[in-house]
Structures are given as C-alpha cells and as structure tokens.
C-alpha positions as CSV (number, residue, x, y, z in Angstrom):
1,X,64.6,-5.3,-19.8
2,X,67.7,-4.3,-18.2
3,X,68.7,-4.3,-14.5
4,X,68.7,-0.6,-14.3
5,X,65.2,-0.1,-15.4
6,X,63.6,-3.4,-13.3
7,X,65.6,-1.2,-10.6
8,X,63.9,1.8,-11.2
9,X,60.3,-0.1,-11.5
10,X,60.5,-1.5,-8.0
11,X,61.5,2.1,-6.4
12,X,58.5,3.4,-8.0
13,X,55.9,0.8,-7.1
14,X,57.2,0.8,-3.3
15,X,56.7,4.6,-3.8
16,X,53.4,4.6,-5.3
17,X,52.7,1.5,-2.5
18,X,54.2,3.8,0.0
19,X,52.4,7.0,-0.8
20,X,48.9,5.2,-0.8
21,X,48.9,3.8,2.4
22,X,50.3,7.1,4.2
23,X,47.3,8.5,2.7
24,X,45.0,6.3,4.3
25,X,46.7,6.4,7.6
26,X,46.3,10.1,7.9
27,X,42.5,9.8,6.8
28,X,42.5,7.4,9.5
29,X,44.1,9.7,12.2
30,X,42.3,13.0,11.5
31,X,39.9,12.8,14.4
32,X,42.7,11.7,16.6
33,X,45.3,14.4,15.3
34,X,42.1,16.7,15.9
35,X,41.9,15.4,18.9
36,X,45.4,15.7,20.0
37,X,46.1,19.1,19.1
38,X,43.0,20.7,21.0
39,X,43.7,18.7,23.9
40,X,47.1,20.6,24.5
41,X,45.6,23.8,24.2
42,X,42.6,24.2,26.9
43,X,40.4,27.2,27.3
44,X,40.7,28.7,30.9
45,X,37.6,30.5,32.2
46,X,37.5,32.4,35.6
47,X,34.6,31.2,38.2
48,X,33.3,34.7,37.7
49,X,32.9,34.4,34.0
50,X,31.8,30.8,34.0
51,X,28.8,32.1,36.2
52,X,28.1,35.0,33.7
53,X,27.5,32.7,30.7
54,X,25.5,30.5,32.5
55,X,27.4,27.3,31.7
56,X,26.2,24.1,32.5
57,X,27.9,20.7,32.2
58,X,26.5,17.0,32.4
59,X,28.5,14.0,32.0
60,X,27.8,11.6,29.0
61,X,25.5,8.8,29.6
62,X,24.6,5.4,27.6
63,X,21.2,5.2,26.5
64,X,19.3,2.3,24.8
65,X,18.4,3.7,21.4
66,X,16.9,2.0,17.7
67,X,19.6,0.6,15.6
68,X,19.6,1.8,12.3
69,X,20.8,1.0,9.3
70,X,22.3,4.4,7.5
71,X,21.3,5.5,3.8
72,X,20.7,7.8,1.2
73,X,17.6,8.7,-0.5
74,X,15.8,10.9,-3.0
75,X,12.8,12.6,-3.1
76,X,10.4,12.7,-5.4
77,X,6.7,13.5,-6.4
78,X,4.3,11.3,-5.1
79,X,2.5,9.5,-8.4
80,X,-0.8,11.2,-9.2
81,X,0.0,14.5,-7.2
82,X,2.1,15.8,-10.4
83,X,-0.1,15.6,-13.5
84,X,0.7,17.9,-17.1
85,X,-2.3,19.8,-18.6
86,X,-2.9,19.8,-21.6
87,X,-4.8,20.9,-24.9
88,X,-8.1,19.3,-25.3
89,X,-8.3,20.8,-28.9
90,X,-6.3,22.7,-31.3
91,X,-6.8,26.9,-30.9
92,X,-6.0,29.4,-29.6
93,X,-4.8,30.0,-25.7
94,X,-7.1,32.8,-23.8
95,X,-6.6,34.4,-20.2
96,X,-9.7,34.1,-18.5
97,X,-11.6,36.9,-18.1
98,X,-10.2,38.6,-14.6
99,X,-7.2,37.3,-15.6
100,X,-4.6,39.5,-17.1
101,X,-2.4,36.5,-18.6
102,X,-2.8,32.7,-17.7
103,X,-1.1,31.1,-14.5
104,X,3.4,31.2,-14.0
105,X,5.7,29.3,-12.6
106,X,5.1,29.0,-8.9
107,X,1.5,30.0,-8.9
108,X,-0.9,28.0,-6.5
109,X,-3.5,26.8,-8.0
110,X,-6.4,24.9,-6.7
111,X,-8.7,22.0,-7.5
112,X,-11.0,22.9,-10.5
113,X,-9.5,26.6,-10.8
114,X,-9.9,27.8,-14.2
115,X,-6.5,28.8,-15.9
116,X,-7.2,29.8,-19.5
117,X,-9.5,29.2,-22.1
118,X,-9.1,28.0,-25.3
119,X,-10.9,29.4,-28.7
120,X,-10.8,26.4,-31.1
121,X,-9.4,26.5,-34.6
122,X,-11.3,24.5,-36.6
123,X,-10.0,23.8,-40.5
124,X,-12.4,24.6,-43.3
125,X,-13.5,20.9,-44.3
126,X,-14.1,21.3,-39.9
127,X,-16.3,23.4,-40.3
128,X,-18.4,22.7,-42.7
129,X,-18.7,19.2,-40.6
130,X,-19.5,21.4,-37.5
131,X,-22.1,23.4,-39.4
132,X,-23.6,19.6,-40.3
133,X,-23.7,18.8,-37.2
134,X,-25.7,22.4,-35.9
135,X,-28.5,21.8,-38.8
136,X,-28.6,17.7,-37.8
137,X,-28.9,18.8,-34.0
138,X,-32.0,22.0,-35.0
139,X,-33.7,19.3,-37.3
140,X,-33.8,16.4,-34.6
141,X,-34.9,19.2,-32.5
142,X,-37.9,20.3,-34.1
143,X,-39.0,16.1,-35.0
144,X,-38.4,15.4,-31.2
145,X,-40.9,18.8,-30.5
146,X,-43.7,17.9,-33.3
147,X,-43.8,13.9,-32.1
148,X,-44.4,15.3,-28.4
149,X,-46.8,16.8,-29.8
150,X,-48.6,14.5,-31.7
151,X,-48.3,12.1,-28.7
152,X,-49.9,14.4,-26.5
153,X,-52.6,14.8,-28.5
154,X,-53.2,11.0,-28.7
155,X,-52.7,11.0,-25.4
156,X,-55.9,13.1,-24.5
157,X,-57.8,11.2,-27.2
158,X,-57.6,8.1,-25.6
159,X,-58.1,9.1,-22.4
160,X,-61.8,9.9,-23.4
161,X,-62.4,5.9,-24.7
162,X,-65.1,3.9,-23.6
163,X,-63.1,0.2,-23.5
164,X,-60.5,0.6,-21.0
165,X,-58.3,-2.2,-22.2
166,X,-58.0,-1.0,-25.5
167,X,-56.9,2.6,-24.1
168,X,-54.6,1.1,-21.5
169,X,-52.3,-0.4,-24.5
170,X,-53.0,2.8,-26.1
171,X,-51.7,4.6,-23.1
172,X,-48.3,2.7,-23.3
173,X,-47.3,3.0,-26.7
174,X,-47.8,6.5,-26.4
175,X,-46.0,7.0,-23.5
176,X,-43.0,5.2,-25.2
177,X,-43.4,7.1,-28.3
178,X,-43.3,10.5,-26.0
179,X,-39.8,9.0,-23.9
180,X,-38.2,8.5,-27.1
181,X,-38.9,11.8,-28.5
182,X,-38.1,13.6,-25.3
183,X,-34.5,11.8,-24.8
184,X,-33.9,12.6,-28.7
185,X,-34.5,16.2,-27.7
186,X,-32.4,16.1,-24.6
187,X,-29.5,14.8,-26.9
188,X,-29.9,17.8,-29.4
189,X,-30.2,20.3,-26.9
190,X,-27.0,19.1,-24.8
191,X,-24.8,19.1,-28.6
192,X,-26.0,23.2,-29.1
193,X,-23.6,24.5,-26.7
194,X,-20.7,23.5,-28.7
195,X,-21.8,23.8,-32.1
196,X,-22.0,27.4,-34.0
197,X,-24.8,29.7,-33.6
198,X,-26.4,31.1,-36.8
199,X,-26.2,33.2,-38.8
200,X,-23.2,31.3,-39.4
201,X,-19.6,33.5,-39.9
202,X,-16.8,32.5,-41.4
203,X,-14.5,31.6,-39.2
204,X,-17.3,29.9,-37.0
205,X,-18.0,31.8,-33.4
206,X,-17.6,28.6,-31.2
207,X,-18.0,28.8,-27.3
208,X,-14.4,28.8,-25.7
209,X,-13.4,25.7,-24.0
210,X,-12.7,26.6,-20.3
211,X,-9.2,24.6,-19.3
212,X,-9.0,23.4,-15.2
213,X,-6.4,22.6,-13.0
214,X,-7.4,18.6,-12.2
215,X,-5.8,19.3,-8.6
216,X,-4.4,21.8,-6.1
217,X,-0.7,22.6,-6.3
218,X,1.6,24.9,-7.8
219,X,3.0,25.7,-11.5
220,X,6.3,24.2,-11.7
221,X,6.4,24.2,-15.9
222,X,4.5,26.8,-18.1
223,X,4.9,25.3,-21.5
224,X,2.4,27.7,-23.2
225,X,2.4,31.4,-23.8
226,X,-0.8,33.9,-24.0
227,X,-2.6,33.7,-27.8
228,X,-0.3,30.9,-29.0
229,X,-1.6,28.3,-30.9
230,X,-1.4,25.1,-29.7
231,X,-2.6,21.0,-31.1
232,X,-4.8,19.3,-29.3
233,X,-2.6,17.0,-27.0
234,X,0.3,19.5,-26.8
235,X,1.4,20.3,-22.6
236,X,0.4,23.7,-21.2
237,X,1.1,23.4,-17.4
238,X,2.8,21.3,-15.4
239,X,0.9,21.5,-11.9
240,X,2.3,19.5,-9.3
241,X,1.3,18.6,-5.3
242,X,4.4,18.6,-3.0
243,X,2.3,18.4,0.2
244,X,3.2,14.9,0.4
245,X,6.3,13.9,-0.9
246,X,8.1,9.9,-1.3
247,X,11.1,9.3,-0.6
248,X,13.3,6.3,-2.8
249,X,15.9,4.8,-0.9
250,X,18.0,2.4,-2.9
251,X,18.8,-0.5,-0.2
252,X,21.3,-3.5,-1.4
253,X,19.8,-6.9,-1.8
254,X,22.5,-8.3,1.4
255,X,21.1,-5.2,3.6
256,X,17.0,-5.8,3.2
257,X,16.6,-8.7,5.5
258,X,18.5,-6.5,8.4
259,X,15.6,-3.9,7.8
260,X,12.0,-3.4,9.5
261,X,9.9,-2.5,6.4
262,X,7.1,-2.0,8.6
263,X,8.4,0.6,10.6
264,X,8.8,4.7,10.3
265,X,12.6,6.0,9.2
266,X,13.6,9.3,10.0
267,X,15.7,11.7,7.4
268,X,17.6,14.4,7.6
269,X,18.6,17.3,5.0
270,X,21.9,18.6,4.8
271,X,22.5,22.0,6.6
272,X,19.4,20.5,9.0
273,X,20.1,18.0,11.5
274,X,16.8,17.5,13.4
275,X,15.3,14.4,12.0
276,X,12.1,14.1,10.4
277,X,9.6,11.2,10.3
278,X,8.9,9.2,7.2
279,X,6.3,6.6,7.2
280,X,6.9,3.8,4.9
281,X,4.5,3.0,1.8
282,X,4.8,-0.7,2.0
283,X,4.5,-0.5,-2.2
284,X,6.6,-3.3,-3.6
285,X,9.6,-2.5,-6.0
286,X,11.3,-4.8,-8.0
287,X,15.2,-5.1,-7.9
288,X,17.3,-3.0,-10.8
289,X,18.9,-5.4,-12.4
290,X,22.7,-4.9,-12.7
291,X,23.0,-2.9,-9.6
292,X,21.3,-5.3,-6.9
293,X,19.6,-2.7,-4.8
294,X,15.6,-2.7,-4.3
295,X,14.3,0.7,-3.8
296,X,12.1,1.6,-0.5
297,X,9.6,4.1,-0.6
298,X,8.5,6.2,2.6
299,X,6.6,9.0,2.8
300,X,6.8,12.4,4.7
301,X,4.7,15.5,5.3
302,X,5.6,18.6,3.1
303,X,2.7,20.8,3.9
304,X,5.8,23.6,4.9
305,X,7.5,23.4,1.4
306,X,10.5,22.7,3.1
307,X,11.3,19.9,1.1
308,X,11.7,19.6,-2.9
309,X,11.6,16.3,-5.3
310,X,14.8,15.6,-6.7
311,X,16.8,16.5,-3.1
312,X,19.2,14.1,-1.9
313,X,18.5,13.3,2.1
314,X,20.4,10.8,4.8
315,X,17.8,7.8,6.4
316,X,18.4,6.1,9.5
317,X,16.2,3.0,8.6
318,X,15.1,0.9,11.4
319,X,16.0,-2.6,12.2
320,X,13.6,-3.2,15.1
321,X,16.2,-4.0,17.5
322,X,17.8,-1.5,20.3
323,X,21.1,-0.9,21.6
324,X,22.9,0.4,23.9
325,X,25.3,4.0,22.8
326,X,27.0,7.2,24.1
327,X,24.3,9.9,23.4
328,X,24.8,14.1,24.2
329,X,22.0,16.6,23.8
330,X,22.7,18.4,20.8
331,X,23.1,21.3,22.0
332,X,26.2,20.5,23.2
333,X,27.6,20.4,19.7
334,X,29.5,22.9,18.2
335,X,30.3,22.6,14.3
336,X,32.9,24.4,12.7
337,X,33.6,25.4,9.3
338,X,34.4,22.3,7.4
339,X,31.3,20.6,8.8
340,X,33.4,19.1,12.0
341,X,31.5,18.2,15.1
342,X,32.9,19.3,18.4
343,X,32.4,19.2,22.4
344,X,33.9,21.0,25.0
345,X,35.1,18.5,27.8
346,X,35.4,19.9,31.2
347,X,38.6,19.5,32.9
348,X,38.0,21.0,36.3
349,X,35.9,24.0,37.1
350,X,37.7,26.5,34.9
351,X,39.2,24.4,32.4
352,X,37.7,23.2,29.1
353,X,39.2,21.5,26.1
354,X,37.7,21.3,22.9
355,X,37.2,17.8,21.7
356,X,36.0,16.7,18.1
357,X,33.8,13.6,18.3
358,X,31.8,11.3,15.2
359,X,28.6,11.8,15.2
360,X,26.0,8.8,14.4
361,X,22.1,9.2,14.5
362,X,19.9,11.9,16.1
363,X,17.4,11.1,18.5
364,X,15.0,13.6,18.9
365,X,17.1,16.3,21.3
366,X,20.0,13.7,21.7
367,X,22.8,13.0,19.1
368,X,24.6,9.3,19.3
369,X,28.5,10.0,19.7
370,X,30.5,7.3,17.4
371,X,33.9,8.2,18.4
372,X,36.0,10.8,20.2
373,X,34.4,10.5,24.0
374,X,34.1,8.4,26.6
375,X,31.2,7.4,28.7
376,X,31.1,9.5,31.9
377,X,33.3,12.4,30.2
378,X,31.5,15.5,31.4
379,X,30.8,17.7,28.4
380,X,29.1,21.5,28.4
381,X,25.9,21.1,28.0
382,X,24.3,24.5,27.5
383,X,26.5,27.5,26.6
384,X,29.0,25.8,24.2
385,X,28.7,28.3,21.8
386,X,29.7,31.0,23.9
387,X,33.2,28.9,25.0
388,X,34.3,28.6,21.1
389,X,33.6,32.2,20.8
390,X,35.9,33.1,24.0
391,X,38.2,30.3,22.7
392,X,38.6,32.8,19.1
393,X,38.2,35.7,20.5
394,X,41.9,36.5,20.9
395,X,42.2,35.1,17.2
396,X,40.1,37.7,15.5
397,X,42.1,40.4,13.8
398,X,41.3,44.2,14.3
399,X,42.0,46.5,11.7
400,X,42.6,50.1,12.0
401,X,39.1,52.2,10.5
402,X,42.2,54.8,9.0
C-alpha cells in the first residue's frame, strides 16, 4: 500500500469519525438549541389581554411520586375469550330462519346465539348406516314397550298372591326387568331426533344441526360463506371477547428484580396520554431463550373498545419505591407538530417564553418534567393554548379570495 492511499484512508476515517460524533452531539443538543432559540424570542401580552384569556400561572413544584421503570408492551386477546367455531359435521351452511345470511365481520354476538345451521351431507354407504341405525332404534323401541308390558302385567299378578315373601322377590325382579326396559326406551327415543324419518328419501331428510356462538363477543374472521359446503372440523367464525384484554410486556432478565410484580402499571396509547390502569396477572412466563427477557402479563378493562390486540402501548411499571420530581398539570403542556412538548414560562406579568421540556410519566392530572425547567420556574397553567395561538398568529398567511 502506498503512502498516498494510507494518506487518503486516515482522512476518511477521521471524517467518517468526525461526522458520527457531530451527529450525536446535535441529537444531544436539540432540546437545548430548542430551548435557546425560543428563549430569545418572548411573546408580549398586554395586562388587558392577559385578563381576557383568563391566564393563570403557578410555579413548578417537586412532588414525591412512584418510580417506574419504562416499557413497551402488546396487547393481546385474553386466552379463552377468543375461540374459532367450527363444523361439527360435513354439509351444508344455512342462515337461520330470521336470518337473511349468517353473522359478518364485526357483528356482536352473544352467549349461546344461534348463527347458522348446518344440513348434513351424509355419503351413500352413510346413509344406509343411518337408516340402520333408525330401524335398530324403532325395533328397541317396540321390545322396550312390549317388556313394560309384560312386566306390568306380572306385576298386578303378584300383587294378588297369598305368601308374601314369595311375591316380595317377585316384586323386585320385576321391577328390575321394568327399569331396564324403560332406560332402553329412553335411549331409543333420545337417538330419533337425529336419525331419518320414514318414508325414507333419497338423499335422507335429517334435522339441521343448529351451530352457537360458545361466548359473547364480536366476528372478527368469517371463514364461511351462505350454502357452502364445508368438512366437519373446517373454521366458520372467529368470535372473540375484547372486554378484557392482556397486556405482554417483554422485561430483560437484569430489569425484573427492580420491578413490583405485585403491583398495578399504568399504559398509555400513542395519540393518548392519560394513563390507564393495568392490574397484573401474576401468571408465570418462562424466559425466551436467546433474547433474555421474561414477558409480564397485566390486564386492563376494554369494555369501551378503545383498545385492540396486537397494539403497541408504553408501561410505567412499578418499583414500589417513591421519589421525589419536577411535576406540571398537564394542561400546561402544549405539543406541537413533531410530537414536541412545550411550556410557556412567565417572565414578568406580560412576558412569556416558550420553553420545550422532556416529559417522563403521567400522574393522573400531573406530568413528571425530565428536562428543560427548573423547580420554582412559574409556568402557565391554564390558557396555554391560547398563548401559542397569539404566538402564530402573525405567522399565518392570508391569501386573497380573487
């Protein structure tokens, strides 16, 4: 290698050297480059005007509050509330009768609802078993009926005998004989529902075979359409429960000590940033090998809909210990466009600058402030919004209706 191109090596690996850590130094600086720039522009507001929007302005306070340990989660169908339907028999599907066509997709459905029928299709070699089985069930039938009969009789006949103990034993093996017949005629009788009627047709008139939802929730898969022939074990519906929902939140193996299992966590959804409560399930998981995380589960209350399986959510997990941090009501945060959080700091009376700040965990009305203000600071409070709209207003471009 000559000089020239070890030369030309170095230059480009202090470049490439270079280039990378200017990169993370302006990630670095962004809130105080935010920071800086708002700060030399303020927002002057007359006594007169401050009065009409009502401000009001509070300085920023510490407040003991949980500490948490931040995560991400996913949730998902709780097990048993999301079960797939399916084909007890291979036939035909049938709306029911006030039923135009059988349950869609996002139809609510309830606990033993009836969703379709299904008109068997039986082969021939089935049913000329089936038609067995209808002359098996009439000819146990009418033996169970004629030894009743003949029991009864015998019955009565002893009944009128002089020595007791010999009708006594009489009495019981009669009585047996009559139990027998009558549970073979139960048996029979329960069978006739399902098997053909005569005069037998060709193909067999069976009784449809009514299909119900085995819980209340909505359609979320229709794998079957109206008349279409389906096998027995094939899927028809997917019905699912979302009233409750879990939540899996992959936690690393190093993190889990740090964590109260025992306690509630409380998620947020993006575009949402009041927190909601999860209690935990307490059920053990077992670590995924290869990626060292163990996978809580919590569960929340979903009776709104607002939430769906498979959506990505924040958790603030708790660690059962407190500490002390800058907190703000939330309504004293503006966001902007990009998803940056801001406060307006009051300067004096009639001057405000805009301030960015981090934001860390919500607590109920209150927001934890990470970075960008300092304790005693005092912020707007109520009317924020109405400051970033006078700070724009001059900003907004008017265009001529010609």
């Amino acid at each position: 290698m000559t000089l020239t191109t070890r030369s030309f090596l170095a230059v480009a690996v202090l470049l490439l050297f270079g280039l990378t850590a200017c990169e993370r130094s302006e990630r670095e600086s962004d809130l105080e480059t935010d920071q800086r720039l708002v700060s030399e522009s303020g927002l002057h507001l007359s006594q007169e005007a401050r009065e009409s929007i009502g401000l009001v302005t509070a300085a920023a306070r510490r407040r003991v509050v949980p500490r948490t340990i931040s995560a991400s989660g996913w949730l998902m169908v709780k097990p048993e509330h999301e079960v797939v339907v399916k084909a007890a028999a291979t036939g035909f599907v049938l709306p029911t009768a006030d039923e135009k066509k059988p349950p869609e997709i996002g139809a609510l459905v309830a606990n033993g609802q009836t969703l379709a029928s299904l008109r068997v299709f039986l082969s021939p070699q089935e049913e000329a078993q089936m038609v067995a089985l209808k002359e098996d069930a009439d000819i146990l039938i009418r033996q169970s009926l004629a030894t009743m009969q003949v029991a009864d009789a015998r019955y009565k006949a002893v009944k009128e005998l002089k020595n007791r103990v010999m009708a006594a034993k009489d009495v019981m093996a009669i009585r047996e004989s009559l139990e027998r017949s009558r549970a073979a005629y139960e048996e029979a009788r329960e069978k006739l529902p399902f098997l053909p009627a005569e005069p037998y047709r060709r193909p067999l008139d069976l009784k449809a075979v009514a299909i119900h939802s085995p819980l209340t929730g909505r359609v979320m898969e229709v794998h079957v359409r109206p008349r279409q022939l389906v096998i027995q074990g094939d899927p028809l519906w997917t019905i699912a429960d979302w009233d409750l929902l879990w939540i899996k939140v992959p936690v690393f193996e190093g993190d889990l000590p740090r964590i109260d299992q025992t306690k509630a966590a409380e998620l947020t959804v993006p575009g949402n940033k009041h927190p909601i409560h999860a209690e935990p399930t307490l059920v053990p998981q077992p670590t995924s090998a290869g990626r060292r995380t163990v996978d809580l589960l919590f569960e929340v209350e979903n009776s709104t809909g607002r939430l769906r399986p498979g959506q990505a959510v924040a958790m603030a997990l708790s660690t059962g210990e407190s500490v002390s941090k800058l907190v703000v009501p939330q309504a004293a945060i503006i966001w902007d466009g990009m998803g940056g959080a801001w406060v307006y700091v009051e300067r004096d009376a009639t001057q405000f600058r805009r301030q960015r700040v981090q934001l860390g965990d919500f607590q109920g009305d209150f927001v934890v402030i990470e970075k960008g203000l300092d304790e005693g600071m005092r912020i707007v409070t109520l009317g924020a919004e109405a400051l970033y709209g006078e700070e724009f207003k001059g900003q907004i471009e008017v265009e001529d209706e010609d």
